[in-house]
TORZA-925981 format. One record per residue: residue number from 1; residue in one letter; y, x, z of N, C-alpha, C in turn. Coordinates in Angstrom, 2 decimals, padded with zeros to 5 digits, always signed. Layout:
BEGIN
n = NUM, res = a, nnorth = Y, neast = X, nup = Z, canorth = Y, caeast = X, caup = Z, cnorth = Y, ceast = X, cup = Z;
...
! end
This chain:
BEGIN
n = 1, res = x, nnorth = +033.81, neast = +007.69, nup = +001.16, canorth = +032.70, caeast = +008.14, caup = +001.95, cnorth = +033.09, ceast = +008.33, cup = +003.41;
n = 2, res = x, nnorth = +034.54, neast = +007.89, nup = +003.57, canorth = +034.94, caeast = +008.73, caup = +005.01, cnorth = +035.50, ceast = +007.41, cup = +005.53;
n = 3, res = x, nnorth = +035.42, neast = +006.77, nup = +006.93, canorth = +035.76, caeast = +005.73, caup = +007.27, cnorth = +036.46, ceast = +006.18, cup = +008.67;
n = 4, res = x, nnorth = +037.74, neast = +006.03, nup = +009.11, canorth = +038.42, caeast = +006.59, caup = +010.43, cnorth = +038.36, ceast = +005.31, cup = +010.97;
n = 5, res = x, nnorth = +037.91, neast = +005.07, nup = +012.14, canorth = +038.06, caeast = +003.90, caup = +013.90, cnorth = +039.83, ceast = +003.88, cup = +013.60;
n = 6, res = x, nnorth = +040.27, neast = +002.35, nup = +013.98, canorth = +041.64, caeast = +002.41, caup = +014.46, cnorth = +041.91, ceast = +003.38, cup = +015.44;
n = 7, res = x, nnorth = +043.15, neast = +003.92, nup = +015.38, canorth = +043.27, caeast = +004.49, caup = +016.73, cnorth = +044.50, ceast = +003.48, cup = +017.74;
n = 8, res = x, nnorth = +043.68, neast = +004.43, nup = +018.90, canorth = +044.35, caeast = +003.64, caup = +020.38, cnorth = +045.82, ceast = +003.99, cup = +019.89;
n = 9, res = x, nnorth = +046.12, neast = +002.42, nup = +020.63, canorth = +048.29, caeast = +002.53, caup = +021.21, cnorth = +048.46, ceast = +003.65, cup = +022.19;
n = 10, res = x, nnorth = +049.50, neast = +003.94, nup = +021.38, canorth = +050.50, caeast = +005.02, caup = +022.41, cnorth = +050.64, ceast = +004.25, cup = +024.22;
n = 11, res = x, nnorth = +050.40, neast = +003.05, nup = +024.23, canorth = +051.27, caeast = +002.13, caup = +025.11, cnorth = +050.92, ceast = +000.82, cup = +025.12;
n = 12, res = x, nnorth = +049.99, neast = +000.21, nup = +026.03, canorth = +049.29, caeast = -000.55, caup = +026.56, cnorth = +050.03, ceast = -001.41, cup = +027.91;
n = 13, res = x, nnorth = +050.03, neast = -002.66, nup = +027.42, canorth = +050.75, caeast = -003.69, caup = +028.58, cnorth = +049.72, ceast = -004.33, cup = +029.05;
n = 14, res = x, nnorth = +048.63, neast = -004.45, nup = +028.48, canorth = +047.39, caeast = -004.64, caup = +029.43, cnorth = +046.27, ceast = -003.66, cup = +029.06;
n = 15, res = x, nnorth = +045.53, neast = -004.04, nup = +030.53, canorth = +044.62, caeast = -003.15, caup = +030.34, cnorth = +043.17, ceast = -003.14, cup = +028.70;
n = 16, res = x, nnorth = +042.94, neast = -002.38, nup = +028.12, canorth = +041.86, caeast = -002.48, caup = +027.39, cnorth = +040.60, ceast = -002.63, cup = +027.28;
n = 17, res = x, nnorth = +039.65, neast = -003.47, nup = +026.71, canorth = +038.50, caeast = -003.87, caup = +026.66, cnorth = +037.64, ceast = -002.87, cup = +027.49;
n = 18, res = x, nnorth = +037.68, neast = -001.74, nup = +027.03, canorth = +036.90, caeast = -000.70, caup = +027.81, cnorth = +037.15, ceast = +000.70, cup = +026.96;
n = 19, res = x, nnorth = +036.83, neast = +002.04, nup = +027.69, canorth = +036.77, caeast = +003.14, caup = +027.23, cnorth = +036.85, ceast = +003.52, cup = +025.77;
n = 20, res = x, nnorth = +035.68, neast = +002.80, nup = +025.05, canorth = +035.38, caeast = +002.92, caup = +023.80, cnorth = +036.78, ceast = +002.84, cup = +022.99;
n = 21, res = x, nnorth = +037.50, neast = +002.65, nup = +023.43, canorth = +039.01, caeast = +002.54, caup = +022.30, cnorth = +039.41, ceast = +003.99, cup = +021.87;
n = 22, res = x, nnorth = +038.83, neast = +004.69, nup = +023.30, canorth = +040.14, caeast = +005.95, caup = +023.26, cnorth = +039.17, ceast = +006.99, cup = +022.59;
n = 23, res = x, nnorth = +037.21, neast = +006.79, nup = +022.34, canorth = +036.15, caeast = +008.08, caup = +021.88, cnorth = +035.63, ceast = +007.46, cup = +020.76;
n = 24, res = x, nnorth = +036.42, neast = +007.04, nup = +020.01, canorth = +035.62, caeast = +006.19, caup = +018.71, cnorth = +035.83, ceast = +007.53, cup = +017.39;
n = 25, res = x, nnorth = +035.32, neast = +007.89, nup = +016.71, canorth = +035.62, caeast = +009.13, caup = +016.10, cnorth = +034.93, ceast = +008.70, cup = +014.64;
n = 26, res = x, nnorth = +035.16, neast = +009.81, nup = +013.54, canorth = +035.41, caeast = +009.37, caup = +012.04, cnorth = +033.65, ceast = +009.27, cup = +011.74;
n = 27, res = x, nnorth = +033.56, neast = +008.74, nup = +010.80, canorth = +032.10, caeast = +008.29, caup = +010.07, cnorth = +032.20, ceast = +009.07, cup = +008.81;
n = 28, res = x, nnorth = +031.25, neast = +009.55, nup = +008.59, canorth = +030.81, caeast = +010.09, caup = +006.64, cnorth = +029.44, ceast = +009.64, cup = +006.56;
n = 29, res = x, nnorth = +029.65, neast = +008.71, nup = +005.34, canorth = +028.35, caeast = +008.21, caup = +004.70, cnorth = +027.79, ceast = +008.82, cup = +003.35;
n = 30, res = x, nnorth = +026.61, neast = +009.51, nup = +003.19, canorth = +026.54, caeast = +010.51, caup = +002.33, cnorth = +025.11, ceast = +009.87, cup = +001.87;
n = 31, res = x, nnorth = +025.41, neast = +009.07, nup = +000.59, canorth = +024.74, caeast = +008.76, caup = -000.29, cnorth = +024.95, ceast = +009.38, cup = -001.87;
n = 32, res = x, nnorth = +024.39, neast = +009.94, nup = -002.57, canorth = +024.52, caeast = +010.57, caup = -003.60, cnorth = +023.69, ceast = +009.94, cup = -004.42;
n = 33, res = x, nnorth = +022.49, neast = +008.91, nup = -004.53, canorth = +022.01, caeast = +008.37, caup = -005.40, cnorth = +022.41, ceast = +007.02, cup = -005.46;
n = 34, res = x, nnorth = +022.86, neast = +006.13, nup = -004.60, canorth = +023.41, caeast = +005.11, caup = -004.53, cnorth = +025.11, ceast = +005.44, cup = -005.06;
n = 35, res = x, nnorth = +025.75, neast = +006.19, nup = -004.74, canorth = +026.79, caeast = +006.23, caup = -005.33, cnorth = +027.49, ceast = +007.00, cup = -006.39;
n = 36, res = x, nnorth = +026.28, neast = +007.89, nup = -007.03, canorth = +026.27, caeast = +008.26, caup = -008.48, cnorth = +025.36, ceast = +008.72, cup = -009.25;
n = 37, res = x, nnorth = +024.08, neast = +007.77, nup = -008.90, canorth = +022.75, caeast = +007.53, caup = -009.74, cnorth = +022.68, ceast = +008.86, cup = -009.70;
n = 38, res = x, nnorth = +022.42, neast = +009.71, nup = -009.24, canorth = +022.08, caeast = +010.94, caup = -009.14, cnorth = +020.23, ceast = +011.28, cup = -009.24;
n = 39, res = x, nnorth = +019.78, neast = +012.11, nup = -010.28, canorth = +018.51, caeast = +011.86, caup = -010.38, cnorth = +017.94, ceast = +013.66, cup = -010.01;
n = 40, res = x, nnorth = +017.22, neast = +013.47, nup = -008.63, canorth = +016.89, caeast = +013.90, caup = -007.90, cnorth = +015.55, ceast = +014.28, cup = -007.47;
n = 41, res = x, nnorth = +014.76, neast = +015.66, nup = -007.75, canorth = +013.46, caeast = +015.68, caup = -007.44, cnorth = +012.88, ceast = +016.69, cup = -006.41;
n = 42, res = x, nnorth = +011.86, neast = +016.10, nup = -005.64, canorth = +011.25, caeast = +016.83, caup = -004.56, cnorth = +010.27, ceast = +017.91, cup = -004.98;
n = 43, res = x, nnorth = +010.19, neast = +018.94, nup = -005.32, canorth = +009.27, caeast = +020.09, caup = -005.04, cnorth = +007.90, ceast = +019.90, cup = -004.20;
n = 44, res = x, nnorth = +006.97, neast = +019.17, nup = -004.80, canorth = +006.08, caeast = +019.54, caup = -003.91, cnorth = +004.68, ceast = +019.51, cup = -004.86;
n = 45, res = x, nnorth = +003.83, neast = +020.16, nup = -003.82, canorth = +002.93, caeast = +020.54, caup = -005.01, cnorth = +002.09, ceast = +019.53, cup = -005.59;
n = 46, res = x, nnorth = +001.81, neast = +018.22, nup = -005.35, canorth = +001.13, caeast = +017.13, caup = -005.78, cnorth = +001.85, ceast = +016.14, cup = -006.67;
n = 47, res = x, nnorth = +003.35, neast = +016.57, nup = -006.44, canorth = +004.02, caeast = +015.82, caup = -007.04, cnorth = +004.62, ceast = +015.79, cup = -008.63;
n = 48, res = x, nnorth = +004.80, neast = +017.33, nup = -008.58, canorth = +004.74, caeast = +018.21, caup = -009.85, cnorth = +006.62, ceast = +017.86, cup = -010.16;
n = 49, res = x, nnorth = +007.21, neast = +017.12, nup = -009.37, canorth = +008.61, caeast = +017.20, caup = -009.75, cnorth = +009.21, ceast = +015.26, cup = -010.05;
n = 50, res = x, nnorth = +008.52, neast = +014.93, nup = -009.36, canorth = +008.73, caeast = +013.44, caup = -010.16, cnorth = +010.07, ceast = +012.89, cup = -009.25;
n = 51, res = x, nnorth = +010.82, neast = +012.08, nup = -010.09, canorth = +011.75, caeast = +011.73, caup = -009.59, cnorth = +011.85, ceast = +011.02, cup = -008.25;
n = 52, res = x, nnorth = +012.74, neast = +010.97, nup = -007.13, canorth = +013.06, caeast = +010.08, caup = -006.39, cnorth = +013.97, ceast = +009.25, cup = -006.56;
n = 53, res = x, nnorth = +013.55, neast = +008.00, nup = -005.53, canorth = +014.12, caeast = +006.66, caup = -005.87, cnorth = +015.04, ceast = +006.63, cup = -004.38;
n = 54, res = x, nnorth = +015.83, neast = +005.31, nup = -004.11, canorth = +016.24, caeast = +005.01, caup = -003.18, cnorth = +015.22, ceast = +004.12, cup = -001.88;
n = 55, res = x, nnorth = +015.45, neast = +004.36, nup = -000.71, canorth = +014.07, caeast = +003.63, caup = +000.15, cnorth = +014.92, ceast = +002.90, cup = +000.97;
n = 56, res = x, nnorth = +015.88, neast = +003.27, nup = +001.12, canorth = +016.90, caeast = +002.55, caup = +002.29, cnorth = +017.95, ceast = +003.58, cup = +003.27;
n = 57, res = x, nnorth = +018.42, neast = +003.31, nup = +004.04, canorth = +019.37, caeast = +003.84, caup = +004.98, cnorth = +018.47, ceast = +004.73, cup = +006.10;
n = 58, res = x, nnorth = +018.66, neast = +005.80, nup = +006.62, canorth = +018.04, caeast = +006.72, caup = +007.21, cnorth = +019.31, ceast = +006.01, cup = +008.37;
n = 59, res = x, nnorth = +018.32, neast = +005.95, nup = +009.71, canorth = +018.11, caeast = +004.74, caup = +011.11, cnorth = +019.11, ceast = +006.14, cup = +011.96;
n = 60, res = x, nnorth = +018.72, neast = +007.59, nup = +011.94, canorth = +019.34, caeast = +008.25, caup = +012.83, cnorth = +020.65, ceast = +008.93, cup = +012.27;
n = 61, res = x, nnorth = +021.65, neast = +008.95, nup = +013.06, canorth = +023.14, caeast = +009.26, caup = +012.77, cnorth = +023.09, ceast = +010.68, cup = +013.49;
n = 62, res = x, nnorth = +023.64, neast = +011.36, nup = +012.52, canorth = +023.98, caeast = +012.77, caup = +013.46, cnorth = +025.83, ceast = +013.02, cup = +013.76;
n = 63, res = x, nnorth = +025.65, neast = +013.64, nup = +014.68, canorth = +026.94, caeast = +014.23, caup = +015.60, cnorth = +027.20, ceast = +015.73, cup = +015.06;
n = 64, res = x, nnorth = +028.34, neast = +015.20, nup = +014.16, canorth = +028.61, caeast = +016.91, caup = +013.79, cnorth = +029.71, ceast = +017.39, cup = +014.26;
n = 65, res = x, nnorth = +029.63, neast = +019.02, nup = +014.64, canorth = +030.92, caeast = +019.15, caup = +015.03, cnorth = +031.71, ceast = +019.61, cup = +013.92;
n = 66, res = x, nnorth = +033.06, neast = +019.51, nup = +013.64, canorth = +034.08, caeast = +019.92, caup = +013.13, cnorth = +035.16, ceast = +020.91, cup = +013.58;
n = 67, res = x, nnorth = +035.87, neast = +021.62, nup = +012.82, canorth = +036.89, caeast = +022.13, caup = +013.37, cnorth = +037.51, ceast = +022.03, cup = +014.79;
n = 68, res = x, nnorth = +038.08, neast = +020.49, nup = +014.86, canorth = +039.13, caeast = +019.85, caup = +015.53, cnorth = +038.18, ceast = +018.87, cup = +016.42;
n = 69, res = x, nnorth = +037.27, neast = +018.83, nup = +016.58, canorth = +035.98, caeast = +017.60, caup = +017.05, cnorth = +034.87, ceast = +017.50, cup = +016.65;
n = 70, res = x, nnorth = +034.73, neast = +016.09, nup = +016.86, canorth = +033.06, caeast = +015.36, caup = +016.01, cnorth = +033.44, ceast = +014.26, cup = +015.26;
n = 71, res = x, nnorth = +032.28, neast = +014.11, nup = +014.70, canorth = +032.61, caeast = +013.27, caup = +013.91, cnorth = +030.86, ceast = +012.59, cup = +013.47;
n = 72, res = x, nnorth = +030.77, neast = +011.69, nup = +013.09, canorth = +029.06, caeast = +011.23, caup = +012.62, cnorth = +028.93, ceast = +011.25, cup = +011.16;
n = 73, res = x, nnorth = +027.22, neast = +011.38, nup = +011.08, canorth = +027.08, caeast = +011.15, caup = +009.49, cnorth = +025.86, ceast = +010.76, cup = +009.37;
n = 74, res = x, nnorth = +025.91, neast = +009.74, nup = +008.39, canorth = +024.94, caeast = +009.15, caup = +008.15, cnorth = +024.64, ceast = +009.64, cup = +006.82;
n = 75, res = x, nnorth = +023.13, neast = +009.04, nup = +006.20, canorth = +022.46, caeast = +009.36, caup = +005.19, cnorth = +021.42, ceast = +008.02, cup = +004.35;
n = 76, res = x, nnorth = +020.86, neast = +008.50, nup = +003.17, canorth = +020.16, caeast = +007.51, caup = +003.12, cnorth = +018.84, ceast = +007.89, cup = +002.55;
n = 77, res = x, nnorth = +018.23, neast = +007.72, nup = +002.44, canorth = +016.49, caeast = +007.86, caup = +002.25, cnorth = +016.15, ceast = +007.92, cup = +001.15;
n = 78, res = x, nnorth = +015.10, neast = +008.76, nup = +000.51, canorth = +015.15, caeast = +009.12, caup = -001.27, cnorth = +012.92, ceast = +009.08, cup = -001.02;
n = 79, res = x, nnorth = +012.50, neast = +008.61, nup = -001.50, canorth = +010.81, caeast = +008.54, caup = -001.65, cnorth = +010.52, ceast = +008.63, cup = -003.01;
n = 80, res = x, nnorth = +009.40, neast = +009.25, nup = -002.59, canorth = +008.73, caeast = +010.20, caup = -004.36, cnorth = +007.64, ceast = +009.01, cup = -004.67;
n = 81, res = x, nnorth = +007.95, neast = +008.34, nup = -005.81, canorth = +007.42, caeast = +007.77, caup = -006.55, cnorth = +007.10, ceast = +008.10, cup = -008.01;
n = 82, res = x, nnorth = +005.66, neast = +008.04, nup = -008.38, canorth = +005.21, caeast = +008.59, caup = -009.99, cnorth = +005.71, ceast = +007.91, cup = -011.06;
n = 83, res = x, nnorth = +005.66, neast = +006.55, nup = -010.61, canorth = +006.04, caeast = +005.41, caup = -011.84, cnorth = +005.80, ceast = +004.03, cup = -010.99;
n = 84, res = x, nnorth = +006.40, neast = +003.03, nup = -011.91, canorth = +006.51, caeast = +001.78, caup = -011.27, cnorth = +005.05, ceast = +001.04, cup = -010.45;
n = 85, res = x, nnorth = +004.57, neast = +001.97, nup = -011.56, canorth = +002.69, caeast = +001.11, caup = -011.21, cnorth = +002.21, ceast = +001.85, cup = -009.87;
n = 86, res = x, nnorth = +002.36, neast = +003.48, nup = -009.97, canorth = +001.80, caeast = +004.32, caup = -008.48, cnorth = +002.82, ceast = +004.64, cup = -007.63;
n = 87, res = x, nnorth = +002.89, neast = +004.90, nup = -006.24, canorth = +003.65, caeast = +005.54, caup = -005.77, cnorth = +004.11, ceast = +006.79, cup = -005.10;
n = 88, res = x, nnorth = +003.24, neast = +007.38, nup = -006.34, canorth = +003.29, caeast = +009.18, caup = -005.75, cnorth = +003.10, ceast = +009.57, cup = -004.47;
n = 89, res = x, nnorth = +003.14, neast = +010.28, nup = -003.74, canorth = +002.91, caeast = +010.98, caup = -002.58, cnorth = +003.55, ceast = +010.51, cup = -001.39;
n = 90, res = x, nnorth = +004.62, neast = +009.08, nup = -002.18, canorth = +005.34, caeast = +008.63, caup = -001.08, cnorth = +005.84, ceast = +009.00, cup = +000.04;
n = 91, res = x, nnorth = +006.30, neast = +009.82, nup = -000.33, canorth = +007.29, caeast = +010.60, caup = +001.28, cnorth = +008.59, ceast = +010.68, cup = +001.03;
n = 92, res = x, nnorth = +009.08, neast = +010.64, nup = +002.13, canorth = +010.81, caeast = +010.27, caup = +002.50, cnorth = +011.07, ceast = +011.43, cup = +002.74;
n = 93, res = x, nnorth = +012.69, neast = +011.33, nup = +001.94, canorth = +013.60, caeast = +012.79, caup = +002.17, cnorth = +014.84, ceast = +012.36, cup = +002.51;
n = 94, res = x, nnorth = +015.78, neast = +012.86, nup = +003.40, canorth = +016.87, caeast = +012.58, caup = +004.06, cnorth = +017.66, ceast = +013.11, cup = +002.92;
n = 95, res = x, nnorth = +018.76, neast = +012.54, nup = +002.29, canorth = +019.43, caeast = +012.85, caup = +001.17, cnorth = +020.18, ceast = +014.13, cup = +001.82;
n = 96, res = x, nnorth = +020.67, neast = +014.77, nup = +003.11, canorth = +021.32, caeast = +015.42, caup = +003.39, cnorth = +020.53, ceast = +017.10, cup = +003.19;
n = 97, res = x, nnorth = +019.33, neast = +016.71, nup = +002.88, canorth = +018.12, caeast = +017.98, caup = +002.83, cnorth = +018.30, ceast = +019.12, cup = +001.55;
n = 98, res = x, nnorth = +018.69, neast = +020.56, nup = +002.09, canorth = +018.89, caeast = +021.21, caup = +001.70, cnorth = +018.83, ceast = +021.54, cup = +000.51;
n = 99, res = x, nnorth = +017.09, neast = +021.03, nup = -000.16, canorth = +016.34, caeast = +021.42, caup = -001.38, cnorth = +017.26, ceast = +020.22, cup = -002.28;
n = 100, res = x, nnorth = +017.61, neast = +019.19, nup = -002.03, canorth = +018.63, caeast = +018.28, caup = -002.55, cnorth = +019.76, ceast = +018.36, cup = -003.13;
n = 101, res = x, nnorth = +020.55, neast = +019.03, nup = -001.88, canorth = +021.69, caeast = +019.37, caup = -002.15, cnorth = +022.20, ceast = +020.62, cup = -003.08;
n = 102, res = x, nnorth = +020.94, neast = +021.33, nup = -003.34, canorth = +020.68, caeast = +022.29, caup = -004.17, cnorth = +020.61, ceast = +021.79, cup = -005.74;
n = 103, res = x, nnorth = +020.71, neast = +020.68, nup = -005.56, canorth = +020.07, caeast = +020.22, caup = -007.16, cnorth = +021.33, ceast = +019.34, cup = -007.70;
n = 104, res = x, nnorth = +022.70, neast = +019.13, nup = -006.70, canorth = +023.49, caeast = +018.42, caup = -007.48, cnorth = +024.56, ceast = +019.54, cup = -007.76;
n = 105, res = x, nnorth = +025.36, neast = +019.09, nup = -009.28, canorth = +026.52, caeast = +019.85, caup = -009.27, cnorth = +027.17, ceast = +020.21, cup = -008.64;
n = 106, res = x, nnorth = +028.44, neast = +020.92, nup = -009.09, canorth = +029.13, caeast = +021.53, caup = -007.80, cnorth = +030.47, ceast = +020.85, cup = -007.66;
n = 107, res = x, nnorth = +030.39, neast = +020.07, nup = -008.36, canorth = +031.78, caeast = +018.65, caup = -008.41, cnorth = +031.12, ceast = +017.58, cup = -007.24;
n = 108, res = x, nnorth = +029.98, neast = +017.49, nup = -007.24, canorth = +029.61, caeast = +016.38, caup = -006.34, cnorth = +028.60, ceast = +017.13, cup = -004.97;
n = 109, res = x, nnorth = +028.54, neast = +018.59, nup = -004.81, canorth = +027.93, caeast = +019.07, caup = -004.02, cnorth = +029.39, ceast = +019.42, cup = -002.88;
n = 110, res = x, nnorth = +030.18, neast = +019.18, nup = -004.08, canorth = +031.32, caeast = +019.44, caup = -002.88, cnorth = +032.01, ceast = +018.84, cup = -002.03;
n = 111, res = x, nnorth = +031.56, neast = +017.64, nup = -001.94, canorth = +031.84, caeast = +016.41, caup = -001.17, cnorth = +031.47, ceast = +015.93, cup = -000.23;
n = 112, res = x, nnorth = +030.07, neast = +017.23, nup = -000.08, canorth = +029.06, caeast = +017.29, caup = +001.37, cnorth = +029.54, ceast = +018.04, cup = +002.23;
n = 113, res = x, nnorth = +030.55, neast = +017.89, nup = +003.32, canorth = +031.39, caeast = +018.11, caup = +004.19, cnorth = +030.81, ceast = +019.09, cup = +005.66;
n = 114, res = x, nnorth = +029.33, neast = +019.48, nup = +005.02, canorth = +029.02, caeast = +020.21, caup = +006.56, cnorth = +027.97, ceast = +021.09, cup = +006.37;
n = 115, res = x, nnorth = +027.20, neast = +022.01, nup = +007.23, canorth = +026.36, caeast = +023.48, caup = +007.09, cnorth = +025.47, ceast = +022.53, cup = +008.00;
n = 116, res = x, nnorth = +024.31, neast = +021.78, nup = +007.89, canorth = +023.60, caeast = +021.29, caup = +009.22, cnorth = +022.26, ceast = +022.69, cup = +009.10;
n = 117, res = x, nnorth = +022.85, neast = +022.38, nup = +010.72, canorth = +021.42, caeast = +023.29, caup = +011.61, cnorth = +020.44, ceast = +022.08, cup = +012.53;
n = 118, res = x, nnorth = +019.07, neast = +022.88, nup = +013.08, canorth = +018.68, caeast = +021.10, caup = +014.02, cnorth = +018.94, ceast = +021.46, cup = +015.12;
n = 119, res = x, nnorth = +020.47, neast = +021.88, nup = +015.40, canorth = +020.96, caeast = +021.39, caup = +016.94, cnorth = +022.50, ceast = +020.98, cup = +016.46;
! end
């Protein structure tokens, strides 16, 4: 889930492409239904509990800070569908969403690496 940028040479005999060598910083990709079928439901009142599916990759990356830095994280998109034939209330949930992360064990809740606030 964790992908680190090469890092820059100690020691450069020519100059480098540009800046970006030396602020490239670590990635976490935090999919929990794509990477352990995790069956997952939204609370809402029309929905009555019906499972979510996968919708795709959520487009915005957040900047978290860490201890020692930043670092990014991505997510991926979970939509409430009733059954194959309807598609429930159809709304998108950022897998990183609280009421979510509430619902997986604590073997695989523990692998979610951060406290997000919206700043």
């Amino acid at each position: 889930m964790w992908t680190s940028p090469p890092q820059p040479a100690l020691c450069y005999d020519q100059a480098p492409r540009g800046p970006d060598v030396f602020f490239n910083r670590r990635f976490f990709l935090w999919m929990p239904y794509k990477l352990w079928g995790m069956q997952l439901k939204y609370v809402q009142p029309g929905c009555r509990g019906n499972l979510l599916t996968g919708a795709g990759q959520y487009k915005t990356v957040r900047t978290v800070l860490d201890i020692d830095g930043y670092y990014y994280m991505g997510t991926e998109y979970l939509e409430c569908r009733k059954g194959k034939d309807s598609k429930g209330c159809g709304k998108r949930y950022t897998a990183w969403n609280e009421v979510l992360l509430r619902q997986l064990v604590i073997g695989h809740r523990s692998y979610f690496p951060a406290l997000l606030t919206y700043r």
